[in-house]
N, C-alpha and C positions, 0 to 999 in steps of 0.2 A: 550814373553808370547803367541803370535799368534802363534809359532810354537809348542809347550808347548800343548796349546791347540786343536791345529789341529792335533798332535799324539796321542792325547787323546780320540780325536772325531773317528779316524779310529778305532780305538781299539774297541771305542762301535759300532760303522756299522759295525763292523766286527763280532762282541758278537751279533749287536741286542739289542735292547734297548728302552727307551723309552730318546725323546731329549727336553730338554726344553732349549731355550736359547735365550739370550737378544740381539738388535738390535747393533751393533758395526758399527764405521765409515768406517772401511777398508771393503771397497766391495768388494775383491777378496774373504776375508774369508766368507762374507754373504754368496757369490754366490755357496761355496763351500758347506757349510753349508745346504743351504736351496735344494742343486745337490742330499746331502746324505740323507735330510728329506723326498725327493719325493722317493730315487730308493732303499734304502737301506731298510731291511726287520728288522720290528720294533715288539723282541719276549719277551724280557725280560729287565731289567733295566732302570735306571733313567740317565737323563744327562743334565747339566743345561750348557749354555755358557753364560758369560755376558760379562758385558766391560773389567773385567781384571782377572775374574776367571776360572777354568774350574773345576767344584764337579762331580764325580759322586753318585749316590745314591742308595735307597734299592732297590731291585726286585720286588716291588709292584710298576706297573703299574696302578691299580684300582684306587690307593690313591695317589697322590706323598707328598712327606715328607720334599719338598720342594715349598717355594709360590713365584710365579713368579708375576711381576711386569706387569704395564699397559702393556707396548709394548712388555710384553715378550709373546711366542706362545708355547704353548704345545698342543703336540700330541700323542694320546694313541694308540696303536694296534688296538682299536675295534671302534678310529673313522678314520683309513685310510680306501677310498674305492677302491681305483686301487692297487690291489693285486702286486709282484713281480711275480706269472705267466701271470697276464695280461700284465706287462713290456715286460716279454719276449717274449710273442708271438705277441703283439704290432714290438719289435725287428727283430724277426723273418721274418716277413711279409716284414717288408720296407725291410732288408736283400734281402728278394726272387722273389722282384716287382723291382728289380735292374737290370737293362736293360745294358750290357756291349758296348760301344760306338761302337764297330763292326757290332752290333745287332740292331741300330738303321735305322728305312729307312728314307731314305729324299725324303720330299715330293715332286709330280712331279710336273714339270715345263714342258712349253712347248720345251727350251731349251736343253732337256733328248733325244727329237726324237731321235737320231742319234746314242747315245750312247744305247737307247732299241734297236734299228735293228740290229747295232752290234751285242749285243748280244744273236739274236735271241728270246726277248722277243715280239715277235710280240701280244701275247692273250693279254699281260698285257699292253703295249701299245694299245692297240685297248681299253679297258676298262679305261684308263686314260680319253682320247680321245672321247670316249662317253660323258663323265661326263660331260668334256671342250662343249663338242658339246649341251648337249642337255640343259644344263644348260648356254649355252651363258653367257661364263664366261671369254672369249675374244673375244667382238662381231667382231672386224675386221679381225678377222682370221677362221670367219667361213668356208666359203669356201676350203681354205686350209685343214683345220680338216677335210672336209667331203668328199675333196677327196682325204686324206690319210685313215679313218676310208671305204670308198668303197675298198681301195686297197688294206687293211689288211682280209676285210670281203670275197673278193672274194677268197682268199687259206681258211682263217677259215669255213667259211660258207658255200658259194658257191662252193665247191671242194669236192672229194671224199678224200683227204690229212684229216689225222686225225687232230683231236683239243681239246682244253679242254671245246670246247661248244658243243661237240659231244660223243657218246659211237659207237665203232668200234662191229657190231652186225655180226656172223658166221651166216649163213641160214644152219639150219636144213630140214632133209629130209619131203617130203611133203609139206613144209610152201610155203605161199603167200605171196604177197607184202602187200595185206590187212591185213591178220591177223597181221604181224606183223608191220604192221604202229598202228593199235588198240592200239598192246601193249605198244607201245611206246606215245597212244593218239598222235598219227600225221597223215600225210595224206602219202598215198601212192606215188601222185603225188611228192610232197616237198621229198622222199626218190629217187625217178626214176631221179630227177632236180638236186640233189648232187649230185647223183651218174655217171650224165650224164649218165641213162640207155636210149635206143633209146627204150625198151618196157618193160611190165613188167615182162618177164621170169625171171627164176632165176638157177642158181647151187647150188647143195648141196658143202657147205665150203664157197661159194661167204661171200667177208666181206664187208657189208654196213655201211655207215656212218650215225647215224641217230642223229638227233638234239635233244640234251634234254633241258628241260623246260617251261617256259611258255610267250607265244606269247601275245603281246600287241600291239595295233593301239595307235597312238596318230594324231590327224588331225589338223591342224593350220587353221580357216577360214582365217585368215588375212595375212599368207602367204602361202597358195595355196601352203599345204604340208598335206602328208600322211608318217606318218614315221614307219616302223615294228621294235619292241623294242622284244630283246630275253632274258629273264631274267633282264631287266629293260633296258638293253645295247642296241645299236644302229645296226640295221643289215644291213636296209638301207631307202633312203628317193625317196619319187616319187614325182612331179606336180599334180595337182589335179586343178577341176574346182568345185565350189559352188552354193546353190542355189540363187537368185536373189532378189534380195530387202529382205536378211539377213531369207530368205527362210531354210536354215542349221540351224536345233536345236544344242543346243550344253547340255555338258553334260555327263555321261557315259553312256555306253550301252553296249550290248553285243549281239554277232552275233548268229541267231535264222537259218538262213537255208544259203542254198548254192546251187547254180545252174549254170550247163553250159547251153551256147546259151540259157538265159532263152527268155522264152515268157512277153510281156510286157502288162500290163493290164492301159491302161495310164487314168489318171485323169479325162481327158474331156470325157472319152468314148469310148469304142474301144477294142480287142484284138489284139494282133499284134505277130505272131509268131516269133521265130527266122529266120530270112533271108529276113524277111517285110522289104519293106525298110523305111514303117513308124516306124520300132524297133529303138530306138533308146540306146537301153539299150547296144550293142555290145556282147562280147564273156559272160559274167559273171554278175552272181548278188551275192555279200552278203547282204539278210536281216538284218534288226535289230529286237531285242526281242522289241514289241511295250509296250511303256508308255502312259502317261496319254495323251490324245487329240496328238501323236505321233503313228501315223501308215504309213505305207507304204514307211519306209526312209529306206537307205544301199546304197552300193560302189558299182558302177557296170562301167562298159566299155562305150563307146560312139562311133557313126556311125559319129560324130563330131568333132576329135579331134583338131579341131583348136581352141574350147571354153575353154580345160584344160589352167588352171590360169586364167580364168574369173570366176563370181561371173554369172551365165544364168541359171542354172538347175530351177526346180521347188522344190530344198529344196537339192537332193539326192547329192553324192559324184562322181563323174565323174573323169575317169581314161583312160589314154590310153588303149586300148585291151590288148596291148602285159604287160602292169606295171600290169594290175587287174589280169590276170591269176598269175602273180608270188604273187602277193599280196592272191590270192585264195588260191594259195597251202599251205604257213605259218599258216592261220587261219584254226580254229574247230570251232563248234559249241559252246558255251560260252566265246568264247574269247572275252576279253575286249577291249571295244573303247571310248577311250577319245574324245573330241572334245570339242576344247577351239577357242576363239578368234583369 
């Protein structure tokens, strides 16, 4: 009779129909049953299954001409709400969201190193490596991370050697290194520091390598770190000395001016030119855009350097000479600065 019935039942999924029918013990036929009530396209006709019959009936769907029992379920055309083009294109989708097992990436491990240099993936390696690094996501291998991501950084970044965190710029006739650090929103210096130029002349063809994106400070008070992030990635990490009795605001901010050899205006009273040897400020100042009861803070150099990784300033960011000028060149005027704990 199952079989009887189930040739009967494709007949009408295949017509279209309206299906009504009764609950039976054999689960394969339910299951089969209820597979063609959901997907099968319900246009015209009656269809009743029960425990040992299979009828079908008139073409009026509105009325059926048949009365179905407590646990029997009927279903008309106009109360189905998932269409058979919704099916399809339900179908369609998981179909084209099928990722072929070649196509899949596995995720990195630190155990990859060797096989990324292999294959000459150095950018993408260095950007695993950031992630691992800034997110201290293997705290005992920090070290290791940071001086493999300086060793990747120095051909990426540091180098006139193209990259994909750089655009290879032709100098046209007439141009400067300023105009077109402008256009690039960078500094002339940070292009002269790639390029290893010794000055800023230039050749008409000369091809420069200029850095694209955007520059970011992150400061660590608590470990006596300043790190330059280029498009959220890692470029690289300096020592840093803090201000004293938690004297360093912390917080965001953004860089408001820039100056070499500045002049020092200090707290207790005083001018003190560049070359003073009451300056304690060194080669560089960057400002901060001032906040609420926050004035007078930024990164600048030290006539001190044996206080960098101490906590001694009067608030500000203290930098080796020679770490604050490369730290100068990356930064513009609104570039962002973190500063956490």
């Amino acid at each position: 009779m199952y079989q009887k019935c189930f040739n009967h039942l494709v007949s009408i999924y295949v017509g279209g129909g309206l299906v009504i029918f009764h609950r039976v013990k054999n689960i394969a036929i339910n299951k089969i049953v209820l597979f063609l009530l959901i997907f099968a396209p319900v246009n015209s006709g009656l269809f009743l299954f029960s425990n040992n019959t299979c009828v079908s009936a008139a073409n009026d769907y509105e009325t059926p001409i048949l009365l179905a029992g407590k646990e029997d379920i009927i279903l008309y055309k106009k109360d189905i709400i998932i269409s058979t083009d919704d099916l399809k294109n339900i179908k369609k989708n998981v179909k084209n969201n099928k990722m072929p097992l070649s196509e899949k990436k596995t995720a990195f491990n630190i155990g990859m190193i060797d096989e990324y240099l292999k294959e000459g993936k150095n950018y993408e390696l260095r950007n695993h490596l950031s992630e691992f690094f800034l997110n201290k996501k293997i705290p005992e291998k920090q070290h290791e991370i940071k001086a493999l991501l300086d060793k990747l950084n120095s051909e990426l970044i540091f180098s006139a050697k193209p990259s994909e965190d750089a655009v290879l710029y032709t100098v046209q006739a007439g141009e400067t290194l300023s105009r077109i650090a402008k256009q690039f929103n960078t500094n002339y210096e940070l292009i002269m520091r790639i390029n290893k130029k010794p000055d800023s002349r230039l050749n008409i063809g000369e091809k420069l390598k200029i850095l694209k994106g955007k520059t970011k400070i992150l400061i660590s008070k608590s470990e006596f770190t300043l790190t330059v992030l280029l498009n959220d990635r890692y470029v690289k990490q300096y020592r840093i000395g803090t201000g004293k009795n938690d004297k360093t605001p912390e917080g965001t901010f953004e860089v408001k001016n820039k100056m070499k050899n500045p002049t020092w205006y200090s707290p207790y009273g005083g001018v003190y030119s560049y070359g003073d040897e009451k300056n304690i400020l060194g080669t560089r100042w960057i400002g901060f855009k001032e906040k609420e009861n926050l004035v007078g803070f930024g990164i600048h150099g030290t006539t001190m350097p044996e206080t960098i990784g101490t906590a001694s300033s009067d608030g500000c960011i203290r930098m080796k000479n020679s770490d604050v000028e490369e730290v100068f060149d990356f930064v513009t005027t609104d570039t962002g600065i973190i500063i956490q704990r």
